[in-house]
Each structure stands twice: as structure tokens, then as C-alpha cells.
Kinemage of the C-alpha trace (Angstrom):
@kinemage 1
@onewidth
@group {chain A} dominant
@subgroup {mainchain}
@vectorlist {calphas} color= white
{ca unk a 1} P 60.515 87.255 94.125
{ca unk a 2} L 59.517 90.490 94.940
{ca unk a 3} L 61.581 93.552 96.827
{ca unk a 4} L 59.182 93.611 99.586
{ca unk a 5} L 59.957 89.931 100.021
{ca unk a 6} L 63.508 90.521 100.256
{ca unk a 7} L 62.858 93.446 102.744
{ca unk a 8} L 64.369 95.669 100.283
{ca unk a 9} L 62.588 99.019 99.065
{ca unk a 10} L 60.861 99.292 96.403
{ca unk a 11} L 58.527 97.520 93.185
{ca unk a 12} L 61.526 95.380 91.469
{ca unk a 13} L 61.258 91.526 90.427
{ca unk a 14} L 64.199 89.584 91.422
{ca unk a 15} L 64.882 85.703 90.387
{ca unk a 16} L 65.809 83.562 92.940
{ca unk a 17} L 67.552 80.012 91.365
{ca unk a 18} L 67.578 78.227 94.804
{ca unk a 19} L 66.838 79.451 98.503
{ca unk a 20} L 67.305 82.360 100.492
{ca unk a 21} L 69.716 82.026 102.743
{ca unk a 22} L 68.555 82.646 106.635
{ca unk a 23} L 69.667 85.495 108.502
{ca unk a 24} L 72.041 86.915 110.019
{ca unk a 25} L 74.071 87.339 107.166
{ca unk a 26} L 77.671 88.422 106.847
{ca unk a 27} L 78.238 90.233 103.367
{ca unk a 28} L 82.031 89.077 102.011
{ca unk a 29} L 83.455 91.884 99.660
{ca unk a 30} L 87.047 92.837 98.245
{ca unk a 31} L 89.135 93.065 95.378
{ca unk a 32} L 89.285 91.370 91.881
{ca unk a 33} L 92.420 91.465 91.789
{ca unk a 34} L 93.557 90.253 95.251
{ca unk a 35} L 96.757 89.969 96.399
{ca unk a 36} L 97.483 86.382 97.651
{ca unk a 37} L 97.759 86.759 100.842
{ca unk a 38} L 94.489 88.439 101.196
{ca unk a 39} L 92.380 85.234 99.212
{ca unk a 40} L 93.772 82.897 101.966
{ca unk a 41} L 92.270 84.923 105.273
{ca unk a 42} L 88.508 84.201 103.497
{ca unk a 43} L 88.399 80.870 104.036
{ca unk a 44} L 88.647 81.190 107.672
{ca unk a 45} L 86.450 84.198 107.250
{ca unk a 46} L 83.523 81.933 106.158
{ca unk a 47} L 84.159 79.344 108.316
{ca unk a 48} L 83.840 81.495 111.328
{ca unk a 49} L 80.582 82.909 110.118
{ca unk a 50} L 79.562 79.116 109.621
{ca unk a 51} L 80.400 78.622 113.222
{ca unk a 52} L 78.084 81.266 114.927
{ca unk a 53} L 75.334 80.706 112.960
{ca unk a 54} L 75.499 83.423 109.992
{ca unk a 55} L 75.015 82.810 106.050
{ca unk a 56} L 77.624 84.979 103.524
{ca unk a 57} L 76.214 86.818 100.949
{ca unk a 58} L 78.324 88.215 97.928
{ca unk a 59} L 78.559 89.633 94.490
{ca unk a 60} L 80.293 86.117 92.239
{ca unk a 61} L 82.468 88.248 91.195
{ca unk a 62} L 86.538 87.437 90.385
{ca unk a 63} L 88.497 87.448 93.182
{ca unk a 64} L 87.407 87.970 96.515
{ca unk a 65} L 83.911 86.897 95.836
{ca unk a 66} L 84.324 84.143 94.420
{ca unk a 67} L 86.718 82.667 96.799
{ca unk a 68} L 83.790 83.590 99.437
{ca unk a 69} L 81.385 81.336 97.418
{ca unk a 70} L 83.647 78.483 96.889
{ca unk a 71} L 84.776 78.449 100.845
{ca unk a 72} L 81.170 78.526 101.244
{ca unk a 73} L 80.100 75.898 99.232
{ca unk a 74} L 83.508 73.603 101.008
{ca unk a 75} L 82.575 74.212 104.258
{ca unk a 76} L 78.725 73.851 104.265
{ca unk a 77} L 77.634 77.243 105.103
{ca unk a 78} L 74.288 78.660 103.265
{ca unk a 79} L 75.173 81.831 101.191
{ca unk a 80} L 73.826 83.606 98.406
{ca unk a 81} L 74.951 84.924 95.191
{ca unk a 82} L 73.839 88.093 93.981
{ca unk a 83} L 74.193 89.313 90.249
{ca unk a 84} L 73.894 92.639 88.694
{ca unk a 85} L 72.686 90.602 85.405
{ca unk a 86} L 69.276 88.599 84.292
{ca unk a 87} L 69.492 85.023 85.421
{ca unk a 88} L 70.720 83.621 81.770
{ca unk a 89} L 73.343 85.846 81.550
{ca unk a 90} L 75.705 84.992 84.407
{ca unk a 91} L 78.498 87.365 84.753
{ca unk a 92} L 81.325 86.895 84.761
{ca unk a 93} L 80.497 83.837 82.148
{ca unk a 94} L 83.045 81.539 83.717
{ca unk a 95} L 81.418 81.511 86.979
{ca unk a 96} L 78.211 79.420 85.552
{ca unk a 97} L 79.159 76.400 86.907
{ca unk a 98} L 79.830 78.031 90.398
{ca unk a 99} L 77.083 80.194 90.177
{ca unk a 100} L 75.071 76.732 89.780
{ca unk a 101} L 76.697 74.112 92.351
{ca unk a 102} L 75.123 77.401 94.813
{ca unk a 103} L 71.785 77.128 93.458
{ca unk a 104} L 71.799 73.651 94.648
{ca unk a 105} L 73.409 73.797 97.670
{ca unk a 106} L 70.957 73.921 101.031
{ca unk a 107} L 69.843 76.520 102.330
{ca unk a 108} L 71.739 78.714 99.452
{ca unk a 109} L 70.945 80.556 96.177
{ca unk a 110} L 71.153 83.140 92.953
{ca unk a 111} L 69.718 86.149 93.160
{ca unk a 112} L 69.692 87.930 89.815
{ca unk a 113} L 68.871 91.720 89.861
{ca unk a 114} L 67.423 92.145 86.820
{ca unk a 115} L 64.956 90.485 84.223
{ca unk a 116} L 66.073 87.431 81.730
{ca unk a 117} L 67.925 89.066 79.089
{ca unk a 118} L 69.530 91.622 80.792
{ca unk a 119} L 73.473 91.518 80.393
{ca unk a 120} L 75.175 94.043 83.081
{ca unk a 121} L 76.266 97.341 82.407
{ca unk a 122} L 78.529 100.146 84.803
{ca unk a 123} L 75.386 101.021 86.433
{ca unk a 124} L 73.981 97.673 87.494
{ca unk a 125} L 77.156 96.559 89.599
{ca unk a 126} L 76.589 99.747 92.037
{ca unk a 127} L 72.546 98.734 92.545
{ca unk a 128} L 73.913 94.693 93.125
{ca unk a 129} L 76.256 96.267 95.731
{ca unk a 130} L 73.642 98.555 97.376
{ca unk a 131} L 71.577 94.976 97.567
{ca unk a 132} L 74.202 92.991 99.138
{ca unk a 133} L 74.338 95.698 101.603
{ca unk a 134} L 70.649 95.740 102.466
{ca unk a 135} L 70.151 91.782 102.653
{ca unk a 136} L 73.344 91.827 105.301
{ca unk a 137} L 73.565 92.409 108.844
{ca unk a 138} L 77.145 93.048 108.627
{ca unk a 139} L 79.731 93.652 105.845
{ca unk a 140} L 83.702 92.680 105.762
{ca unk a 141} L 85.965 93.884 103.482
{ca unk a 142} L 88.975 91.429 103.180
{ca unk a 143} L 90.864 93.370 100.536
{ca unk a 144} L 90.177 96.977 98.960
{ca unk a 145} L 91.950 99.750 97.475
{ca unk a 146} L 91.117 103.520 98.781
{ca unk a 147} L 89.375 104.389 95.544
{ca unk a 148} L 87.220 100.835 94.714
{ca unk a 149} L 84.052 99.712 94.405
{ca unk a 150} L 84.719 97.947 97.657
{ca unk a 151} L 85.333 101.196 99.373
{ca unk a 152} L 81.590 102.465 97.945
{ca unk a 153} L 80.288 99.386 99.546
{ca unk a 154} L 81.527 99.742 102.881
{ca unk a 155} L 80.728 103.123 103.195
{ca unk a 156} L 77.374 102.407 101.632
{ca unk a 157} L 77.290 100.002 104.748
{ca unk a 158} L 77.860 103.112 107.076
{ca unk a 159} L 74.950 104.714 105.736
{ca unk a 160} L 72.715 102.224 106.448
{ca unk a 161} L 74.132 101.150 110.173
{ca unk a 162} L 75.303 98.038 108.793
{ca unk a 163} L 78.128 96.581 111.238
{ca unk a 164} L 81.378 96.792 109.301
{ca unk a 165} L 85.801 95.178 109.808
{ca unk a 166} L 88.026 95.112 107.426
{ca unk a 167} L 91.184 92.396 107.032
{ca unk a 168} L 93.995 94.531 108.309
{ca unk a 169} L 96.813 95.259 105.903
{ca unk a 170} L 95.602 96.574 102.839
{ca unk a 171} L 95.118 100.501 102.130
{ca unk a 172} L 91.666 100.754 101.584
{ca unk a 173} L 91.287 98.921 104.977
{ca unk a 174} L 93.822 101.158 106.728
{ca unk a 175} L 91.266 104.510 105.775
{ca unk a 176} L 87.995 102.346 106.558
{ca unk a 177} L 89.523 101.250 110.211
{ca unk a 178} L 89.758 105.652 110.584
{ca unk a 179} L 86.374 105.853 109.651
{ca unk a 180} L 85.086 103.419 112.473
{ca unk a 181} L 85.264 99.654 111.048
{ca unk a 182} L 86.600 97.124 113.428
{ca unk a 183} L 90.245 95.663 112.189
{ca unk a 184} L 90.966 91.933 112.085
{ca unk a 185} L 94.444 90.947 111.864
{ca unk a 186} L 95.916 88.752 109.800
{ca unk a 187} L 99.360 87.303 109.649
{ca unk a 188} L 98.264 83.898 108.041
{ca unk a 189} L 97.335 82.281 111.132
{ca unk a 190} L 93.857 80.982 110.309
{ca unk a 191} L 92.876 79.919 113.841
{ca unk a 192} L 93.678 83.690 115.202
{ca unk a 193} L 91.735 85.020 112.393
{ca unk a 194} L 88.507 82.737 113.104
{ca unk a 195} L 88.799 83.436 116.681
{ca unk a 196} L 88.941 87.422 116.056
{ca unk a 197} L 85.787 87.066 113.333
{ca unk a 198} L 83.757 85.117 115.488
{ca unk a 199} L 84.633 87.541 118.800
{ca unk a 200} L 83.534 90.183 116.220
{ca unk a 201} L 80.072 88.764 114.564
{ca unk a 202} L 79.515 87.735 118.401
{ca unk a 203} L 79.742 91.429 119.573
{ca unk a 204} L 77.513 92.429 116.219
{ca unk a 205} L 74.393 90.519 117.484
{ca unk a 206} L 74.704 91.315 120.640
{ca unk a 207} L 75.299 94.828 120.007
{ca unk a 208} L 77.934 95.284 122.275
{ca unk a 209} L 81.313 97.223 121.073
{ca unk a 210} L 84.916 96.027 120.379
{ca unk a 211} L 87.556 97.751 121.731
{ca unk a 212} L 90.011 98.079 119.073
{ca unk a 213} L 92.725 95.840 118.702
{ca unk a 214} L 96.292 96.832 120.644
{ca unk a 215} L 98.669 98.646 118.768
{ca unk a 216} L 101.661 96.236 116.776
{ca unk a 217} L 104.572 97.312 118.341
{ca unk a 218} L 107.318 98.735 116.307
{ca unk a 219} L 110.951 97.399 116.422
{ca unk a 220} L 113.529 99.819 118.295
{ca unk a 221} L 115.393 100.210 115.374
{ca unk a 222} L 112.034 101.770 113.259
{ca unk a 223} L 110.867 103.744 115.901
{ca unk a 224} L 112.474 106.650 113.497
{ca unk a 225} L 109.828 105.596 110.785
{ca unk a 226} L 106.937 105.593 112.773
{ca unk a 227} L 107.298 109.363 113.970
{ca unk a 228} L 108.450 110.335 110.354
{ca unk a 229} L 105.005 108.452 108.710
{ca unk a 230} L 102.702 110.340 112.043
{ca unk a 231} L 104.583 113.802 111.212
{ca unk a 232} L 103.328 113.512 107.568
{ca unk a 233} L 99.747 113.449 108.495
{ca unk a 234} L 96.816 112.270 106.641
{ca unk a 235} L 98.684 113.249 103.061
{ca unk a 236} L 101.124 110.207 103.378
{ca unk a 237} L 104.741 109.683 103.868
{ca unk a 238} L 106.733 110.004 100.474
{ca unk a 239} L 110.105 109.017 100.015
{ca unk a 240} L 111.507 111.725 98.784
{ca unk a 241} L 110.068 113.889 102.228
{ca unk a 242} L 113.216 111.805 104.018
{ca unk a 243} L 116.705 112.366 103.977
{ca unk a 244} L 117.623 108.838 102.597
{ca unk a 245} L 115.547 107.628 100.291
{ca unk a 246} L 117.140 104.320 99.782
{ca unk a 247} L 117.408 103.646 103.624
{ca unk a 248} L 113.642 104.758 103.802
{ca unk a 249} L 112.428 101.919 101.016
{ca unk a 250} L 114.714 99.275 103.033
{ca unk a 251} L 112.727 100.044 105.769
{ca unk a 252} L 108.728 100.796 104.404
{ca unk a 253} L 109.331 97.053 102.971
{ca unk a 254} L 110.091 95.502 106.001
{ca unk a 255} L 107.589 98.282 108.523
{ca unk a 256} L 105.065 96.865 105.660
{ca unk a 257} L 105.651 92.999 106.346
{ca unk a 258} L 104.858 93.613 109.808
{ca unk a 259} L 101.629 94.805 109.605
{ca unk a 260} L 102.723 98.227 110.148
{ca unk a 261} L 102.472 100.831 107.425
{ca unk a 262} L 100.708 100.357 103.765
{ca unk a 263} L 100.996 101.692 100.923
{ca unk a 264} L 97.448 104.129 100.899
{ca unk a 265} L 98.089 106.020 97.277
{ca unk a 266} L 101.166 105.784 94.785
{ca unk a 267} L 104.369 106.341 96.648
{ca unk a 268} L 102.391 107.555 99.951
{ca unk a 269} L 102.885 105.473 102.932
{ca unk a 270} L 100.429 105.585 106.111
{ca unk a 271} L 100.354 103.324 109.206
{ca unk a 272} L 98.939 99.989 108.480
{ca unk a 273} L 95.190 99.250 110.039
């Protein structure tokens, strides 16, 4: 398969194990290493895409990718894999047998970016992200971190007007949301968060414009926090800028289980997305 065939620039062969998925599609990124809590909101991430109508497209990669391929593949919605490798060298190597029960799932497939052969290197996983971004109509990023290769992705998304939310809560998320991506909350209730997605993907085909979700409100007795995180400005509140560091910790932990502040850099707290 050919670039032009893809609607992608350019003279490169592709190999396609399977189908193209149709479009719109919704490009699922995030973290390897994901924190829990972030894995369970893709589920009903995918399933909400299923609903409206749109295919998911991602990278196979640990993590967050590969929990968007398998929720996928369980709840019957066409998607396709794309790999920074040649088709016979799968990457990661574990992933074969997922990377194959794709293949032969309708309407879904393996696109590998290179020619047979061809294990991946550093370079290859930026040009398999800059695909995933062109075959999508719209990218979300369920978890990142502020420096990631998720973070590249969505702002590679920016660039190319690509419709872009994030899965409130993590810090990579938090900066994105201040850059212009639409916020989806999540406090484990699946049902709110397929209701949100699909409100969202709605808005993205028609064009229209979310307003931005309303504020969390912030427990009387943290209302001290909140001014002391805004007074610290883009930087990040440290611990060691308050007069009680201990008291401080006590209460970033619990401002953080609310939804409220994250942790954006090491030791440097910001209000949550």
C-alpha cells in the first residue's frame, strides 16, 4: 500500500496485514507505563468511539496502546495497528499474537511502516507517531507525562488541526488542556466518561466547540492551597515555598485525589486539568 493511498505525503510502501479501518478515526495514545487508574478510563474510551461511529487507531505499543487494541478487539470496534517496524518484526515481540487477532478482525488491520526486515530504531517511533496522527481525525491522550513521546504527539496533532482531549488528571494532560485540548474527567465512573467522549467526538464532526468543563470545586478547608498553587504561577508549587511543609504534603495528596492539582515536574505541583 502506497502513501498516496493512505492520504499521507509522500513515495513510501507500507504493508497492510488486514483492512483499513473506515474513517473517522479517533487516534488512542498515552503512557507505557500507565498508572492504573488511567488503563481503566480506555475501555470506555473505545467503546464510546464504537458508539458514534469512529474506528481507533494506535501505536501496539505497552501500555496505553495496547489496552486500546485489546478494548477494541472486546468490544467490536474496527481499529488499526500501526508499527514503526517491517511486518516480521513485530515490536514489542510479545504483542504478535495481539498484533495478529487485529489483522483478522473486520474491518481492522497492521500497518507496518517500513519494509520486511526492518527492526525499529529511536527514529522510526517518531515517523509511526507522525502517521497515527495523519490517518486520525482526532487524537486523545489518556495518560502522558510533560516531557513524553505522547506530549510530541499531541502537539504534533496541533500542527496539523487534528481535534485533540486529554483524560484529566495526569500532568502532561494538565499542560495540554492550557494549550487548547478539551479535558474529560475521570473519577472511574465509566458511564460519565462515555457520555463526555461521545459529547466530545460528536462536537468534532460537527465542528462545533466545547465549552470547557466547570471548574471542581475546592473544599473550604483547601481553599488556602488553591491560592498558594495560583500565586506560584506557571513554575509550580514546591513544598518547601510554604510555611509547613508537612501540612502542605497532607494536603497536595488529598487536593490530588480530587482531581485538583498534579504533580507537573518533580516536587512541582500545578492545578489538575
Amino acid at each position: 500500500m502506497t502513501a498516496g493511498a493512505l492520504g499521507i505525503s509522500g513515495s513510501r510502501v507500507f504493508h497492510l496485514a488486514g483492512q483499513l479501518p473506515p474513517p473517522p478515526r479517533l487516534a488512542v495514545v498515552g503512557s507505557r507505563a500507565a498508572e492504573r487508574r488511567f488503563r481503566e478510563a480506555v475501555g470506555p474510551l473505545v467503546e464510546a468511539a464504537g458508539n458514534v461511529g469512529w474506528s481507533v487507531v494506535s501505536g501496539g505499543a505497552m501500555g496505553i496502546d495496547s489496552d486500546a487494541h485489546r478494548a477494541a478487539l472486546a468490544a467490536g470496534v474496527a481499529q488499526l495497528v500501526v508499527l514503526p517496524c517491517g511486518p516480521d518484526q513485530p515490536y514489542p515481540p510479545h504483542h504478535g499474537p495481539l498484533f495478529e487477532q487485529v489483522a483478522a478482525a473486520p474491518r481492522s488491520g497492521v500497518l507496518s511502516c517500513q519494509p520486511p526486515g526492518t527492526v525499529p530504531t529511536r527514529g522510526m517511533f517518531a515517523s509511526r507517531n507522525a502517521i497515527v496522527v495523519a490517518l486520525s481525525r482526532a487524537v486523545v491522550v489518556v495518560e502522558a507525562r510533560p516531557r513524553s513521546g505522547s506530549m510530541i504527539t499531541a502537539r504534533l496533532a496541533a500542527t496539523k488541526g487534528r481535534a485533540r482531549a486529554v483524560v484529566a488528571g495526569s500532568a502532561g494532560a494538565a499542560v495540554l488542556v492550557a494549550e487548547g485540548a478539551h479535558a474529560l474527567a475521570w473519577r472511574g465512573e465509566a458511564f460519565a466518561l462515555r457520555a463526555a467522549a461521545r459529547d466530545w467526538l460528536g462536537a468534532v464532526l460537527r465542528g462545533d466547540t466545547l465549552p470547557p468543563p466547570e471548574p471542581k470545586p475546592w473544599p473550604e478547608h483547601l481553599h488556602w492551597l488553591r491560592e498558594a498553587v495560583l500565586a506560584a504561577g506557571p513554575a509550580g508549587l514546591m513544598l518547601d515555598d510554604l510555611a509547613s511543609p508537612r501540612t502542605a504534603l497532607m494536603a497536595l495528596v488529598e487536593a490530588e485525589a480530587l482531581g485538583l492539582v498534579v504533580e507537573r515536574a518533580a516536587g512541582r505541583w500545578a492545578l489538575g486539568g
